[in-house]
N, C-alpha and C positions, 0 to 999 in steps of 0.2 A: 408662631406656628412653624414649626422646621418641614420642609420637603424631604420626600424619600432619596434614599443616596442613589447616586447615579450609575453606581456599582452596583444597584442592585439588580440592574435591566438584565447587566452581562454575567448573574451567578453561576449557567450554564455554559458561557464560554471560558476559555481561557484566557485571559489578559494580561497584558504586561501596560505597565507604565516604562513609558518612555521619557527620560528629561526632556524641559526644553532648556534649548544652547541658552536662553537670559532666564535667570532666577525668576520664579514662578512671581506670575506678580497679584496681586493682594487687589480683590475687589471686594465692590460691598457683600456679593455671595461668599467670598471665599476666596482659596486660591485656582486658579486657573491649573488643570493636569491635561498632556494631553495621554490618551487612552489609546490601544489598536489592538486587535486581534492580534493572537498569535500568530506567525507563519505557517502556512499552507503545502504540506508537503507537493513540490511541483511548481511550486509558484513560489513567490521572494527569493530565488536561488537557494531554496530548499532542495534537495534530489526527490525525486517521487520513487519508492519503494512498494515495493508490493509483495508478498509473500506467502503461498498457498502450501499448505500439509496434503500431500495425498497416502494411502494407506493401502496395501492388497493384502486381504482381511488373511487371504489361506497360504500367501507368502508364498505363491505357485513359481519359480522360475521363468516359466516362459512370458506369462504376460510384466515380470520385474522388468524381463530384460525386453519386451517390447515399449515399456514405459520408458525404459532408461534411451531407448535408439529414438524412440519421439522428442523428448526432450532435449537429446543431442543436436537434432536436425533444428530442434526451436531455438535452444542455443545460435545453431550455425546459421540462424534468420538473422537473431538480435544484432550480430558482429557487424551485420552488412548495414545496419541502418542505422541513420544518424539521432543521436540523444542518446543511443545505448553508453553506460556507463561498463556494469556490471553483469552478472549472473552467477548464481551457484546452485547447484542440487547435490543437497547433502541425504543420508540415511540419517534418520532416526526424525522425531525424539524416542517412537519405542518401537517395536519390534514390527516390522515391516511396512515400515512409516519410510515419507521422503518427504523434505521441506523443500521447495524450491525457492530460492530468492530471487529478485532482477531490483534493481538499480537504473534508472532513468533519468538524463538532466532537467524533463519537465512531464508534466502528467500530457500534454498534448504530443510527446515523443512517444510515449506508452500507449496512447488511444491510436494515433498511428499501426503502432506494432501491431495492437490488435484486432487493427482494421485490412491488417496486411491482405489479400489475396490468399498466400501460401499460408498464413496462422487460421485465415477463416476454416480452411480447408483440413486444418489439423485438428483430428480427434484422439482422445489416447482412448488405448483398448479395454475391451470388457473385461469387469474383476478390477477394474479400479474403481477408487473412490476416493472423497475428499471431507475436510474438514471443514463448513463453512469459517470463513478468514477471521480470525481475531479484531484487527485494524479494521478502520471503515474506509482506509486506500483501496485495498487489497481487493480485486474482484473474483468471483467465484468462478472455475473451469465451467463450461459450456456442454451439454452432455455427459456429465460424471453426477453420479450422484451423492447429496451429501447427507455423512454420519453424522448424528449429533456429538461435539465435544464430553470426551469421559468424565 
């Protein structure tokens, strides 16, 4: 009577085989593998990434560019604190849309950032909104409310 594979606990993670440094060695089960989860964005000298879509539905001017002077200032936080890698806030993907990215050398640099004092205290203005995050990194803005994905 055979056992179930031992691949089959992990169909919902991801997994990689790993060699080991001596040729697998042969017991009366089998051969010996060793298995591990994949890397952890944040953790194994992964960068932790986080990436949020927001959207001003009527593409009004004033509150674009009240968005655009909050984010700058949240930028000019990131710079000053240690693990920050990255940032970018681009337009699009479609028409008065802005994706924001940040770059972190671990997810405990990131919970930091958003633990900051000056980010608690950061809200971006009415008339925006957000796309709940694609990724399961990525956490949602705090006070913005979100569209559903088109």
């Amino acid at each position: 009577r055979s056992k179930p594979s031992v691949m089959s606990a992990f169909s919902a993670v991801q997994v990689q085989v790993v060699a080991a440094r001596a040729p697998a060695k042969a017991t009366r089960r089998g051969v010996s593998v060793v298995v591990r989860a994949a890397p952890k964005p944040g953790v194994d000298g992964v960068p932790y990434t986080a990436s949020n879509t927001f959207i001003v539905p009527d593409g009004d001017a004033t509150v674009v560019a009240r968005f655009q002077d909050e984010m700058a200032a949240r930028q000019a936080l990131m710079k000053t604190l240690a693990g920050f890698t990255s940032c970018n806030l681009s337009a699009g993907p479609g028409a008065s849309e802005f994706t924001f990215e940040q770059e972190w050398t671990t997810k405990q640099a990131y919970e930091d950032y958003m633990n900051h004092p000056s980010r608690r205290k950061s809200h971006l203005a009415a008339g925006i909104y957000q796309y709940l995050p694609k990724d399961k990194w990525s956490v949602p803005e705090n006070f913005t409310p979100i569209l559903p994905r088109k």
